[in-house]
Backbone as CSV, one residue per row, in Angstrom:
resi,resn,N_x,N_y,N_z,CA_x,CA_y,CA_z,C_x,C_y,C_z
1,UNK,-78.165,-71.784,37.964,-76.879,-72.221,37.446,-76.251,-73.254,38.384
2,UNK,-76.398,-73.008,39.912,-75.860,-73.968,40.911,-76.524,-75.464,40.426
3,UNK,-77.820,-75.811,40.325,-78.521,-76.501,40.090,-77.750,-77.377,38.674
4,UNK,-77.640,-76.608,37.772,-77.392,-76.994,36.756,-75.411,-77.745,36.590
5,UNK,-74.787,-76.942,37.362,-73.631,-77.386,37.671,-73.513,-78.265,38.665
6,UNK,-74.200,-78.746,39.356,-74.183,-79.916,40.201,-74.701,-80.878,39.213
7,UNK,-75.424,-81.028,38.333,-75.854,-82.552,37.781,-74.565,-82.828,36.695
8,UNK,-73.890,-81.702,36.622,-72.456,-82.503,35.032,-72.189,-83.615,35.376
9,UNK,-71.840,-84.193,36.704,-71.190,-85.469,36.913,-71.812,-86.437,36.419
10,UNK,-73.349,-85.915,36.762,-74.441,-87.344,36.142,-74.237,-87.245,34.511
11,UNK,-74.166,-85.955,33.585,-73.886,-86.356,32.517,-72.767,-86.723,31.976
12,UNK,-71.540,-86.211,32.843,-70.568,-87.294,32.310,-70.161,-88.534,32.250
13,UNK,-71.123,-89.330,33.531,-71.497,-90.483,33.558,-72.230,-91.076,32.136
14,UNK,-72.129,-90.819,31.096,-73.040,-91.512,30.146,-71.820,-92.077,29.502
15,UNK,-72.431,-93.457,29.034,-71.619,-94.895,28.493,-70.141,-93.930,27.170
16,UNK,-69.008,-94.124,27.289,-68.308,-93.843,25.686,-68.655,-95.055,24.629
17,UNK,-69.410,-96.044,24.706,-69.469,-96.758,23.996,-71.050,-97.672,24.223
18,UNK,-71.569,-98.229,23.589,-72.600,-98.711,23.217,-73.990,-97.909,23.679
19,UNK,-74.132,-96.948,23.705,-75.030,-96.235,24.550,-76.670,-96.056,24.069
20,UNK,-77.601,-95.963,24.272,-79.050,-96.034,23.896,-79.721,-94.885,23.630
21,UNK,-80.629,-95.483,22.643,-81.526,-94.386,22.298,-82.977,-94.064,23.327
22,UNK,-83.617,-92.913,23.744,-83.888,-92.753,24.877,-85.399,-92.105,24.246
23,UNK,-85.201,-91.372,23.533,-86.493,-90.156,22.933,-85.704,-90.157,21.631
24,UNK,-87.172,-90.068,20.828,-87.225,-89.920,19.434,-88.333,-88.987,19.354
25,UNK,-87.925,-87.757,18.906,-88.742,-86.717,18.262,-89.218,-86.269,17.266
26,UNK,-90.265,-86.084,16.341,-90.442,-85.507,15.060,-90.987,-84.087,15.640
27,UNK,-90.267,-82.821,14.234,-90.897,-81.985,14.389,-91.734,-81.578,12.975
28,UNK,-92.897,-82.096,12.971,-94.081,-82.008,11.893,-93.887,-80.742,10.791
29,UNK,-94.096,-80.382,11.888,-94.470,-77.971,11.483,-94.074,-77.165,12.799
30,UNK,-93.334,-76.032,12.740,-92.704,-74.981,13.699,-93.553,-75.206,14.828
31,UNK,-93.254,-75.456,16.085,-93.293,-75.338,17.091,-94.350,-76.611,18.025
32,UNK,-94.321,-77.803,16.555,-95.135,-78.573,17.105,-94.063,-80.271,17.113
33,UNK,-94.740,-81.024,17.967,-94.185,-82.346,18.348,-94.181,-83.553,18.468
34,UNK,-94.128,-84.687,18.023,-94.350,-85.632,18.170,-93.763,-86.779,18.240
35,UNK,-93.414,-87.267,19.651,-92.924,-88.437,20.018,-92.951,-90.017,19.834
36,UNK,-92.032,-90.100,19.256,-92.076,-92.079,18.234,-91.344,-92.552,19.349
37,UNK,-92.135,-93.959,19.464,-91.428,-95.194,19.705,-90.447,-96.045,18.718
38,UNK,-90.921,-95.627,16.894,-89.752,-95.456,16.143,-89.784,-94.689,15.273
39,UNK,-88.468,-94.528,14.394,-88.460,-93.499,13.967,-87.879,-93.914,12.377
40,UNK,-87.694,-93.231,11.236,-87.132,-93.863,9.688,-86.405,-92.665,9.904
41,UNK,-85.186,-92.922,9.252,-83.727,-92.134,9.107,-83.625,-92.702,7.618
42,UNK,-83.966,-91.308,6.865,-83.713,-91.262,5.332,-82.386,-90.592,4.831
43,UNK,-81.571,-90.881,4.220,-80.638,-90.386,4.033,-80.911,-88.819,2.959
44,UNK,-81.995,-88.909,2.536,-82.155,-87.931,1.695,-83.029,-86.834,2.865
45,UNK,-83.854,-87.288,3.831,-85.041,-86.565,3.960,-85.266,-86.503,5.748
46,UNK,-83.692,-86.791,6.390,-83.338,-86.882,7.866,-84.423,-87.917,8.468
47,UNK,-85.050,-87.446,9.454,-85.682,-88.333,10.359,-87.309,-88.303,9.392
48,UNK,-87.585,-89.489,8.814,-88.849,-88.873,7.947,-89.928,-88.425,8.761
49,UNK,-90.739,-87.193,7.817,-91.981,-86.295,8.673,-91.380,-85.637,9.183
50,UNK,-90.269,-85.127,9.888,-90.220,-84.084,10.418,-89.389,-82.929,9.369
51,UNK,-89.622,-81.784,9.501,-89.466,-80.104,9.059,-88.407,-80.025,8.685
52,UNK,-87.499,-80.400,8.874,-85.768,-80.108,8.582,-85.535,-79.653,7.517
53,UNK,-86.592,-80.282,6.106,-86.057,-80.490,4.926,-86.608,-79.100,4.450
54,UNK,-87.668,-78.466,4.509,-89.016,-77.746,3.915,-88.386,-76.306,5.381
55,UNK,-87.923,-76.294,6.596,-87.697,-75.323,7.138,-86.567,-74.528,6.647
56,UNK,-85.473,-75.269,6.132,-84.276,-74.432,5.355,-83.687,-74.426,6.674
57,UNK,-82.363,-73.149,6.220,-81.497,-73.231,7.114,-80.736,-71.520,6.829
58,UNK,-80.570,-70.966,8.011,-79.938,-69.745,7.715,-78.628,-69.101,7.133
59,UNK,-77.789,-71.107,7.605,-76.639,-71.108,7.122,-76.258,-71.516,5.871
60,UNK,-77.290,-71.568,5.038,-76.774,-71.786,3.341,-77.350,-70.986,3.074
61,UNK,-76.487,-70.712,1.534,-76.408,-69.582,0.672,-77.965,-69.369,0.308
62,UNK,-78.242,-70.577,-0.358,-79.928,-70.095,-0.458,-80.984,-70.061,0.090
63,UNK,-80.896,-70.608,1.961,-81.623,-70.964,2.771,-82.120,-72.041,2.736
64,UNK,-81.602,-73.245,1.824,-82.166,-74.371,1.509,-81.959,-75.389,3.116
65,UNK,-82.480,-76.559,3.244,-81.809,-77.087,4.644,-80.228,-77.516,4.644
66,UNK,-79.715,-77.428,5.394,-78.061,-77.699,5.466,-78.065,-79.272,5.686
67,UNK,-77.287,-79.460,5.105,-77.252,-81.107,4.596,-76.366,-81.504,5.759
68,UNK,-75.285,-80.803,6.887,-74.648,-81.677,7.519,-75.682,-81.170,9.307
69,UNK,-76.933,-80.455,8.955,-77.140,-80.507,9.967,-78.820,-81.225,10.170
70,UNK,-78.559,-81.993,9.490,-80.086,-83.100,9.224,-80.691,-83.377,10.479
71,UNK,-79.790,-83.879,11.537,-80.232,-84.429,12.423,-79.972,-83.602,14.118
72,UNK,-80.536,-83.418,15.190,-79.674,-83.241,16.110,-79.872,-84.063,17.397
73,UNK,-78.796,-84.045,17.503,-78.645,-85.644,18.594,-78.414,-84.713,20.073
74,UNK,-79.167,-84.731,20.975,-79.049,-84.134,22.175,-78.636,-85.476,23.252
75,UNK,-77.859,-85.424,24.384,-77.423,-86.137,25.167,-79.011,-86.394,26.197
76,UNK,-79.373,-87.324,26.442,-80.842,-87.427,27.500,-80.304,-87.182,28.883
77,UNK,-79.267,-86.811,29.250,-79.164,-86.501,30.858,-79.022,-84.952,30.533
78,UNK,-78.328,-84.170,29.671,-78.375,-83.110,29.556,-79.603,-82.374,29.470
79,UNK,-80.472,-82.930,28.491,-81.780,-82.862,28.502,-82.797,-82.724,29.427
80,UNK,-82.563,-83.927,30.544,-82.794,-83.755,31.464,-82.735,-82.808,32.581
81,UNK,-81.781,-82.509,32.691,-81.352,-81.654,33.669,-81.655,-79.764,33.237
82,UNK,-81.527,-79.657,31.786,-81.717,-77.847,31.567,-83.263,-78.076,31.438
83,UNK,-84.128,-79.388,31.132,-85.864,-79.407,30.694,-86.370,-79.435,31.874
84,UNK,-85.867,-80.208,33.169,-86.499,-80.759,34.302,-87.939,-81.279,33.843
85,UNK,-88.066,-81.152,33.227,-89.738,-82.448,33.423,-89.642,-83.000,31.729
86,UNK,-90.148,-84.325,31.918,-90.528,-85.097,30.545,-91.101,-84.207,29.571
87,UNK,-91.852,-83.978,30.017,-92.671,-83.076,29.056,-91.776,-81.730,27.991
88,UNK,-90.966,-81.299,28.484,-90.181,-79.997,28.222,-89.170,-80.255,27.420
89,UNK,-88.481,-81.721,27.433,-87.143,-82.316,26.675,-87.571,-82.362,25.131
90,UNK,-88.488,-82.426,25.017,-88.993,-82.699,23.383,-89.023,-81.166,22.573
91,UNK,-89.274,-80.163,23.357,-89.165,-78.381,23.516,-87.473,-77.988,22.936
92,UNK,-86.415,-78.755,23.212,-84.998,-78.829,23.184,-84.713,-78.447,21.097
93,UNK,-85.621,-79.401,20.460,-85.694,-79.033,19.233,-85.086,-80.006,18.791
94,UNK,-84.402,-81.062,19.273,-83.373,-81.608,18.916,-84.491,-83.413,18.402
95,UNK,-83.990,-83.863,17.790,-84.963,-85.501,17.111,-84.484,-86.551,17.886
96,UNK,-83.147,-86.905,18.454,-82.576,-87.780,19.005,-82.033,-87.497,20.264
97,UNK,-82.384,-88.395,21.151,-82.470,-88.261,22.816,-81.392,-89.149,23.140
98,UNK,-79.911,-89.602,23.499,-79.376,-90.567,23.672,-78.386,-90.611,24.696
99,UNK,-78.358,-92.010,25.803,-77.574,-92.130,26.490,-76.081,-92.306,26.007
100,UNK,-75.277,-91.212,25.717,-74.457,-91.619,25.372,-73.049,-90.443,25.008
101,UNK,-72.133,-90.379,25.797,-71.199,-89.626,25.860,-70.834,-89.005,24.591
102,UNK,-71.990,-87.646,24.256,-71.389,-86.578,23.137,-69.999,-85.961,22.609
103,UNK,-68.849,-85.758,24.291,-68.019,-85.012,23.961,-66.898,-85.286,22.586
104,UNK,-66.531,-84.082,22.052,-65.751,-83.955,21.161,-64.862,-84.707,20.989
105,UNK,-64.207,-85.237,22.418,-63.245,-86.017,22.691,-63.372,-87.189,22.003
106,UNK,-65.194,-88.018,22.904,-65.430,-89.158,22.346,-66.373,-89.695,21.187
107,UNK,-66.521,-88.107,20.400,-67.058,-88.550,19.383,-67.095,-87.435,17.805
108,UNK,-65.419,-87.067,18.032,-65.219,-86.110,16.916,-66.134,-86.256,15.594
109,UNK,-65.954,-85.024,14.849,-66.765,-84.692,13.427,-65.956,-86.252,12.935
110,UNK,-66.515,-86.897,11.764,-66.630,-88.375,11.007,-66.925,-89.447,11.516
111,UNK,-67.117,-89.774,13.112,-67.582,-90.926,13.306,-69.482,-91.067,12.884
112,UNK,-69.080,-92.803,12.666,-70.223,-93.158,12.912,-70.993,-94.077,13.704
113,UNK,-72.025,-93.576,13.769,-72.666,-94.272,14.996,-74.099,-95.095,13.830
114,UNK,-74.028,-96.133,14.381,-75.173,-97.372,14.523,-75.784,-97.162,15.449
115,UNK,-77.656,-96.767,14.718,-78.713,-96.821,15.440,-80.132,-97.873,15.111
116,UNK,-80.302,-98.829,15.740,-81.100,-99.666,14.942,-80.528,-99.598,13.760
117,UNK,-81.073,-100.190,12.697,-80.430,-100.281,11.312,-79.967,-99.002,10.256
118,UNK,-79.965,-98.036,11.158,-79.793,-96.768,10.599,-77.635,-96.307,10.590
119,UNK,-77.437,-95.712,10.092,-75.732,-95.055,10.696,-75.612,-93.822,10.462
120,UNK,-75.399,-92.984,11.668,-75.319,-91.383,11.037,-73.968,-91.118,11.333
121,UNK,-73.722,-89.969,11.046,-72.335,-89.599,10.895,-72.279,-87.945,11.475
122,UNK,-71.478,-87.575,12.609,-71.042,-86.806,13.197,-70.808,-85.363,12.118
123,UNK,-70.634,-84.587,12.050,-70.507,-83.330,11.436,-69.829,-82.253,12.049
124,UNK,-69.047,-81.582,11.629,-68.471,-80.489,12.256,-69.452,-79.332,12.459
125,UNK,-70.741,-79.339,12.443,-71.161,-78.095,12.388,-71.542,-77.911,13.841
126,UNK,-71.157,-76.623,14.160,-71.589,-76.901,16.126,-73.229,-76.625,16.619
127,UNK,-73.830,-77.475,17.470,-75.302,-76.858,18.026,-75.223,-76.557,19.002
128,UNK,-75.700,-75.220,18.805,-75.671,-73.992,19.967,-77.151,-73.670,20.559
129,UNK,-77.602,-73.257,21.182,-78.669,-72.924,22.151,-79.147,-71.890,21.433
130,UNK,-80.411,-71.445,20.399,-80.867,-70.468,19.859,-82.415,-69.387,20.990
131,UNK,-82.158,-68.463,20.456,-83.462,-67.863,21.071,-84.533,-68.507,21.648
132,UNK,-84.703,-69.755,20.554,-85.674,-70.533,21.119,-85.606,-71.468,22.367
133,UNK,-84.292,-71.840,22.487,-83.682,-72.473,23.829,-83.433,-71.627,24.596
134,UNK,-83.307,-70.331,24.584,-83.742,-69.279,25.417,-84.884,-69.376,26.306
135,UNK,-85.736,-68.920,25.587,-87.048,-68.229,25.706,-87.996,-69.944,26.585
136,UNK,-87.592,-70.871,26.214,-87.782,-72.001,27.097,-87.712,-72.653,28.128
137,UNK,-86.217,-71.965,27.815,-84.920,-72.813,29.433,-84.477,-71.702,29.862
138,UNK,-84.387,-70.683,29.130,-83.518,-69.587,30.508,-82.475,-69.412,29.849
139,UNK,-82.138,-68.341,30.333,-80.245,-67.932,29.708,-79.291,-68.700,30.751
140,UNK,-79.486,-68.897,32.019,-78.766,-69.837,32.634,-78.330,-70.841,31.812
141,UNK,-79.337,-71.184,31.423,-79.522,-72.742,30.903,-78.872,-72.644,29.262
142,UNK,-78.860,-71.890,29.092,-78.013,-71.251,27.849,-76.190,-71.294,27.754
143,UNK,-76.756,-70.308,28.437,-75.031,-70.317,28.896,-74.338,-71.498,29.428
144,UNK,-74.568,-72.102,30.171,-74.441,-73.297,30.693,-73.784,-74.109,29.715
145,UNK,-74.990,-74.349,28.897,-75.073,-75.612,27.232,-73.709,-74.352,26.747
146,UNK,-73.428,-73.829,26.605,-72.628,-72.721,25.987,-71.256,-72.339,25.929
147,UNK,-71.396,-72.839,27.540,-69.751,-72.801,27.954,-68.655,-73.157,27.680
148,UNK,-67.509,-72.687,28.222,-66.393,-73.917,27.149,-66.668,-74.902,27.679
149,UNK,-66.876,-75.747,29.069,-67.119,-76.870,29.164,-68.184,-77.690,28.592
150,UNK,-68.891,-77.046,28.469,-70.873,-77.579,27.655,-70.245,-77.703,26.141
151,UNK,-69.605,-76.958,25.919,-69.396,-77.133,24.225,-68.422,-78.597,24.111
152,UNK,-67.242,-78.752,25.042,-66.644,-79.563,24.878,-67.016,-80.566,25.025
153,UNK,-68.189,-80.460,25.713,-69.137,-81.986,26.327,-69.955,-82.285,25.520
154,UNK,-70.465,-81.289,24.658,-71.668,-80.997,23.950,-72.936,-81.023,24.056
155,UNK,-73.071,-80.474,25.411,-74.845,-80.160,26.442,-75.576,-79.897,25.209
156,UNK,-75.390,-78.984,24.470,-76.305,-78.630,23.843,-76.508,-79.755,22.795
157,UNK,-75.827,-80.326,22.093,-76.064,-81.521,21.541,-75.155,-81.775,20.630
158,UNK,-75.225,-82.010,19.241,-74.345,-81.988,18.034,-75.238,-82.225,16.724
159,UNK,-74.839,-82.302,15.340,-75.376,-82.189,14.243,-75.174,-83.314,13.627
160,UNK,-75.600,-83.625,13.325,-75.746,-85.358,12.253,-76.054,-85.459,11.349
161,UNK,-75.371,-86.396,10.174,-76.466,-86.543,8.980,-76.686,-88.040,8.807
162,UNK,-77.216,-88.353,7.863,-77.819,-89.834,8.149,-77.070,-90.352,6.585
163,UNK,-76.266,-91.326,6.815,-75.440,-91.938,5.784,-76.127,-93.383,5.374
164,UNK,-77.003,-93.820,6.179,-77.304,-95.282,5.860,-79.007,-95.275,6.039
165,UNK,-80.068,-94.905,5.503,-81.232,-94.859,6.056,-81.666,-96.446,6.774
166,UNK,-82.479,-96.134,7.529,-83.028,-97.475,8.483,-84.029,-97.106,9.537
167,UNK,-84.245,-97.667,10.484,-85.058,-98.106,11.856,-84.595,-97.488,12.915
168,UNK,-84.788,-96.532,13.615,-84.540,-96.366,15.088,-85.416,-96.411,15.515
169,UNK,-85.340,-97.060,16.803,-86.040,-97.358,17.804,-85.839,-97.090,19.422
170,UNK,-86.578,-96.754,20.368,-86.375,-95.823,21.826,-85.853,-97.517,22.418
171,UNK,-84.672,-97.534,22.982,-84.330,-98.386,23.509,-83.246,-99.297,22.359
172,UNK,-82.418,-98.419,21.658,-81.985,-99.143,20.487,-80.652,-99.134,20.982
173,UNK,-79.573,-99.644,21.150,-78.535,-99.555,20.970,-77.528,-98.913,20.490
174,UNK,-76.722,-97.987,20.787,-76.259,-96.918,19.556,-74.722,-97.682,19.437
175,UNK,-73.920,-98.297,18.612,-72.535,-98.565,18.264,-71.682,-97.597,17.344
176,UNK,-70.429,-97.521,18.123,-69.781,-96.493,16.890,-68.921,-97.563,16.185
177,UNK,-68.993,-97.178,14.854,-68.276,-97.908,13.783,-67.296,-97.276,13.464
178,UNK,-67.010,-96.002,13.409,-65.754,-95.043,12.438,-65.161,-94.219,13.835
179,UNK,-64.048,-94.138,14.283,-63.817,-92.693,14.810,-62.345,-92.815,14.725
């Protein structure tokens, strides 16, 4: 936990404005991974190829996938710091890796953000650290992402849906248009 509370400064250091895309993740099928240099953001079908759509969701009525939680955008220093190695950040679950100041503050539910030719849009739904971010990172590392400060920062990440399908790309530019 010491470990983990000494690096916040480095993540609050990330840009409030124009900030980059860092890691792009697909998740194929449960528990497997694969890392793009780019990525298609379908408005119907989230990040295309990956599970989102066909895994459902616990939080709708019929288990169908939840439409405001298409996407999840994890901060890459946060990432950094609960994964410690490259390899482990893609484990997080999350599709989008980005330099770029999550908190609530600076990026309440309706904004939107410009990614390559793509625009997603912020969501009120909160992402929390599941069993599986457990059983990976540790309950430290849980709790941590968990806290009132981690939530307000949003360590653990946030939920997105994709309003404009397009192009992302690792090294893309992210602009907010709406907040």
């Amino acid at each position: 936990m010491t470990a983990l509370e000494a690096g916040l400064d480095e993540v609050a250091a990330s840009p409030a404005d124009d900030g980059v895309v860092k890691l792009i993740v697909r998740r194929p099928a449960v528990g497997e991974r694969e890392t793009l240099e780019a990525g298609e953001l379908s408005v119907t079908e989230g990040l295309v190829g990956d599970n989102w759509q066909h895994r459902g969701s616990s939080r709708t009525q019929d288990g169908s996938a939840h439409p405001e939680m298409q996407l999840n955008v994890m901060n890459s220093r946060a990432a950094e710091l609960v994964a410690a190695s490259a390899e482990g950040r893609p484990l997080t679950g999350d599709q989008l890796f980005v330099d770029l100041d999550l908190s609530l503050e600076n990026l309440p539910p309706g904004t939107q953000l410009e990614l390559g030719s793509a625009v997603i849009e912020i969501t009120p739904v909160p992402h929390t650290g599941c069993d599986k971010f457990v059983a990976r990172f540790g309950l430290d590392a849980t709790k941590f992402v968990n806290s009132a400060r981690g939530r307000q920062m949003r360590l653990r990440g946030l939920n997105a849906k994709v309003v404009q399908s397009g192009t992302v790309r690792v090294g893309d530019t992210i602009r907010k248009l709406v907040h």
